[in-house]
DRENBAGU-709731 format. One line per field, with one value per residue (C-alpha): residue number from 1; x negated, y negated, z negated. Coordinates in Angstrom, 3 decimals, decimal comma. Each point is the difference from the previous one (the first is absolute). Layout:
num c(NUM_...) .
px c(X_...) .
py c(Y_...) .
pz c(Z_...) .
This chain:
num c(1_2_3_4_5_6_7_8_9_10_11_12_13_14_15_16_17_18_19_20_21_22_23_24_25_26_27_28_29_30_31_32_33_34_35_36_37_38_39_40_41_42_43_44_45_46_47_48_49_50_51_52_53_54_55_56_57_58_59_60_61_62_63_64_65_66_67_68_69_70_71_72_73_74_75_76_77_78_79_80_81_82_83_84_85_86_87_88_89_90_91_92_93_94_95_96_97_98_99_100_101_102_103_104_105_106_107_108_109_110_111_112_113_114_115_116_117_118_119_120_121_122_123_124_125_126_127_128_129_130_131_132_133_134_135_136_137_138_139_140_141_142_143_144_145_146_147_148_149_150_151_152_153_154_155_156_157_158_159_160_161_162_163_164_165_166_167_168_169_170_171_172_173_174_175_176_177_178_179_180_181_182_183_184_185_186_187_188_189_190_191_192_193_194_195_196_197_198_199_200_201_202_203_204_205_206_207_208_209_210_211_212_213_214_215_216_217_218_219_220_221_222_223_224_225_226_227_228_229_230_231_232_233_234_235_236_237_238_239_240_241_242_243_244_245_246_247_248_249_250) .
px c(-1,597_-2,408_1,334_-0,803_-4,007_-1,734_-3,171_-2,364_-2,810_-1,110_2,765_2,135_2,240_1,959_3,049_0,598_3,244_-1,317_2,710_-0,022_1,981_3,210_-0,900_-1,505_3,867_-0,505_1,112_0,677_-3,340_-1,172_1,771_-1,612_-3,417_0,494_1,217_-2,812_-2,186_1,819_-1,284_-3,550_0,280_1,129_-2,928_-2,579_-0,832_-2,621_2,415_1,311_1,416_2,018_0,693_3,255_-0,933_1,895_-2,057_1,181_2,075_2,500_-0,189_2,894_3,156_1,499_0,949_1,681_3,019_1,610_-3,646_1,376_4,202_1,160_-2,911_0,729_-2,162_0,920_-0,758_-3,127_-1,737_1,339_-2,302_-2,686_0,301_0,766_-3,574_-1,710_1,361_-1,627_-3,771_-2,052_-2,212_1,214_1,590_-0,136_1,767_-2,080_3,213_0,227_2,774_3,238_0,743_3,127_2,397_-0,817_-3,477_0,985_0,340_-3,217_-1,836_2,242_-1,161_-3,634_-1,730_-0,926_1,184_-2,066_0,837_-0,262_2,298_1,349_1,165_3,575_2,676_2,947_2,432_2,793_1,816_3,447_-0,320_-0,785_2,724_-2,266_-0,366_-3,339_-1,662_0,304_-3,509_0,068_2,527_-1,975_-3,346_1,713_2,784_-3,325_-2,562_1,762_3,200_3,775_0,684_-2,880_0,706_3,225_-1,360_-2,179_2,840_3,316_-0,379_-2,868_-1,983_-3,413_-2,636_-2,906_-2,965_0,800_3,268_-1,889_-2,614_2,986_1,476_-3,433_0,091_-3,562_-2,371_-2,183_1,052_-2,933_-0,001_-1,496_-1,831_-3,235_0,817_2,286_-2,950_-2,081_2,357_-0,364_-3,057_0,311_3,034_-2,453_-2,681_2,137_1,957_-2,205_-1,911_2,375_0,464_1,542_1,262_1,517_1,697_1,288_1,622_1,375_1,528_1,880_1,873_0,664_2,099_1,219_0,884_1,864_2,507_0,804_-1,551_-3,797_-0,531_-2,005_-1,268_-1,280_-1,567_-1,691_-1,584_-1,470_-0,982_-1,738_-2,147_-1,302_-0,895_-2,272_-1,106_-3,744_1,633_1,474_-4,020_-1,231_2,517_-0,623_-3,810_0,015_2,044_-2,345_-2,734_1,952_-0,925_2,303_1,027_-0,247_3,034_-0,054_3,260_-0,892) .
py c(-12,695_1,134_-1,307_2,418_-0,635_-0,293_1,717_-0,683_2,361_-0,530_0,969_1,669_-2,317_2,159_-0,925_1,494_-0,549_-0,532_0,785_3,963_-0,421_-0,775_2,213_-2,801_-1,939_-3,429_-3,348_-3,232_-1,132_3,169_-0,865_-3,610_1,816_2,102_-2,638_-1,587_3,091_0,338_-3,704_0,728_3,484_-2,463_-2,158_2,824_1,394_2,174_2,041_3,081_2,057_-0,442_2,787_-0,099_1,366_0,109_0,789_2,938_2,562_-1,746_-1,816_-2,265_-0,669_-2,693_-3,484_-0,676_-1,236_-1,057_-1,880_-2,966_-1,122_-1,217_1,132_1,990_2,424_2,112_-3,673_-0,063_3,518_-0,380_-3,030_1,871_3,200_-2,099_-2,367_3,128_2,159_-3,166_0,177_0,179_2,433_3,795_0,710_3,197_1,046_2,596_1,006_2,766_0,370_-1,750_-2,475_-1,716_-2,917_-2,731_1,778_2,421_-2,357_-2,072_3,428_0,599_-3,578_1,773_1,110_3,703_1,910_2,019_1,871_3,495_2,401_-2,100_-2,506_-0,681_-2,869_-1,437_-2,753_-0,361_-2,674_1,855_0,664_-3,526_-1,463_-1,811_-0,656_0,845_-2,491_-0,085_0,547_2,666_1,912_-1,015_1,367_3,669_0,423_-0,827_1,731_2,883_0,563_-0,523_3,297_-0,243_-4,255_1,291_2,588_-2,789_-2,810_1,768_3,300_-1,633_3,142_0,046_1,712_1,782_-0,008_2,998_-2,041_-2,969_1,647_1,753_-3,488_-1,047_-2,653_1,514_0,005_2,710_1,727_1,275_2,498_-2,399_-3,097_0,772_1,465_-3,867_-1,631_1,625_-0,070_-3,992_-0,133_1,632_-2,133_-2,887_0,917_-0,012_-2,244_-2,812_1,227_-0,677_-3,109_-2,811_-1,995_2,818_1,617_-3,267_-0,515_3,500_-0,087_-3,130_1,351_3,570_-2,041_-1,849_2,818_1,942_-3,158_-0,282_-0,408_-0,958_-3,289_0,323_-3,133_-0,074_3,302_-0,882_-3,199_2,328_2,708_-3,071_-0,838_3,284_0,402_-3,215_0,707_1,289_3,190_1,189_-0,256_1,788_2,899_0,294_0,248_1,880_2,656_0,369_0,177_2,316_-2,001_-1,304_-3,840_-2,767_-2,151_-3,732_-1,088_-3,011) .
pz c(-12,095_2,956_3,186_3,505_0,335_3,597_0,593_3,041_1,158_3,377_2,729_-2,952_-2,322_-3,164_-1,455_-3,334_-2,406_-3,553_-2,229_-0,252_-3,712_2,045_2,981_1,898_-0,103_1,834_-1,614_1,323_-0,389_1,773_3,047_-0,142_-0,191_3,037_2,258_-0,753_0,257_3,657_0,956_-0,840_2,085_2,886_-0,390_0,025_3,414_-1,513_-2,165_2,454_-2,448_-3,390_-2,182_-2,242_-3,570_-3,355_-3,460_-2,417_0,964_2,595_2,806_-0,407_-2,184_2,870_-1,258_-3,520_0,930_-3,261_-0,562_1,027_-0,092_2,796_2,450_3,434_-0,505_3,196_2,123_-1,921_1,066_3,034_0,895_-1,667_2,367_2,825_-0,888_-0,734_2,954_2,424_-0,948_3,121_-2,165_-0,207_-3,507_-1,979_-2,771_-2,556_-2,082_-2,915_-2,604_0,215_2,831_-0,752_0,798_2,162_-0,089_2,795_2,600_-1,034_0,674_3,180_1,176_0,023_3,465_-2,326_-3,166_-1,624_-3,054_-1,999_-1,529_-2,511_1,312_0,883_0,559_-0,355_0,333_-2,874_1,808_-0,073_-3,309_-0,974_2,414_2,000_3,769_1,196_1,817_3,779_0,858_-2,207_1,683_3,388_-0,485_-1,996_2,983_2,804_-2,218_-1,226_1,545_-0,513_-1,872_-2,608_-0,699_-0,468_-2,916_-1,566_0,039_-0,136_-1,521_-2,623_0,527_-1,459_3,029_-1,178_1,736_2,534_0,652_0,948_2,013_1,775_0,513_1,608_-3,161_-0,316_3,031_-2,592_-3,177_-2,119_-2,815_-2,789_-0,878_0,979_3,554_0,389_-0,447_2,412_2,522_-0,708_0,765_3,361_0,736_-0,944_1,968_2,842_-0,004_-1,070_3,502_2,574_1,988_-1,706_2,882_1,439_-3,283_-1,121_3,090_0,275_-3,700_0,605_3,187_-1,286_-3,064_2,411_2,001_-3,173_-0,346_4,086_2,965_1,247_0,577_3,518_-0,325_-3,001_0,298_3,433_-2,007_-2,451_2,920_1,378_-2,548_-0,797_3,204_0,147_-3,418_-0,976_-2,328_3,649_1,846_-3,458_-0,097_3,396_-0,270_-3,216_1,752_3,093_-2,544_-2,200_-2,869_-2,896_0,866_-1,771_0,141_-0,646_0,812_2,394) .
């Protein structure tokens, strides 16, 4: 069965879940393909942006659990999210129809969510009795806040897209398809624009900064060497040309 494929164009990798007869559920080998799929990401500076797809009608299913006895599945998608969530590049998740499971948090481990009118999520962990994973229950509590975690993981309520907008799961809710994917673009255009050096190091201390305090040392390296780097002299010239820039990230 198709494992998660890996596109490249230019500054703009894709990501899309192949298996839209099972609402895009993720297997074992699935898992193995991402990892993998994170490793290359890692490995190529060029890429600034990767956009989360799934084929069909929904995003994602989460991981089948019963796929494989005697598998932690919650330990499993939590090293995914947690791999996924520390890409230097920005992330963003294009999501329509059902988002479920363990799927939730791998869009929550995302820098953007973007999604339409039908989509919606949920978590059936209290009705399967199981423990959702730790980083899980991290990124929904920092993301989205105690009371609507709560919702998702202890009530088992199902959100609907105005309930996940409200929840600020959603940084844009769009009326259908067509308007999603124009709003991708945009994002696209954008974000694929702005300074690598100086995003990459700005993503890895705001996730830093939703599990506990800054680390100043760290973050004055990184302040550093943006501020010797060639991206700082060309944003600075582009702007006093009023020009766009053209980042390199050296």
């Amino acid at each position: 069965m198709p494992t998660p494929h890996l596109s490249i164009d230019g500054a703009t990798a894709t990501l899309c879940l192949r298996r839209p007869e099972q609402a895009n559920r993720l297997e074992l080998d699935d898992l193995e393909a991402l990892h993998a799929h994170i490793a290359a990401l890692h490995t190529t500076p060029t890429v600034r942006l990767v956009l989360l797809r799934g084929e069909g009608r929904h995003f994602c299913s989460g991981f089948h659990i019963d796929a494989v006895p005697g598998v932690d599945a919650p330990a499993l998608f939590d090293a995914l999210c947690t791999a996924w969530e520390a890409l230097p590049c920005l992330t963003l998740a294009v999501l329509h129809g059902g988002v479920w499971g363990g799927a939730t948090d791998w869009t929550l481990a995302c820098d953007f969510r973007l999604g339409s009118l039908a989509t919606q999520m949920a978590i059936p962990a209290a009705r399967l009795g199981l423990l959702y994973h730790a980083g899980g229950m991290r990124r929904l509590v920092s993301r989205l806040g105690l009371g609507p975690a709560k919702r998702l993981l202890l009530a088992g309520q199902t959100l609907e897209a105005d309930a996940m907008w409200a929840a600020h799961l959603l940084d844009e809710l769009h009326p259908d398809a067509a308007a999603l994917e124009t709003a991708v673009g945009r994002w696209q255009h954008n974000l694929t624009g702005l300074a690598p050096l100086a995003v990459a190091g700005m993503k890895r201390h705001l996730n830093a900064l939703a599990q506990g305090p800054l680390d100043a040392a760290a973050h004055a390296q990184d302040a550093a060497r943006c501020a010797a780097s060639a991206d700082l002299a060309e944003g600075v010239a582009a702007w006093r040309a009023r020009r766009p820039p053209v980042f390199t990230g050296e």
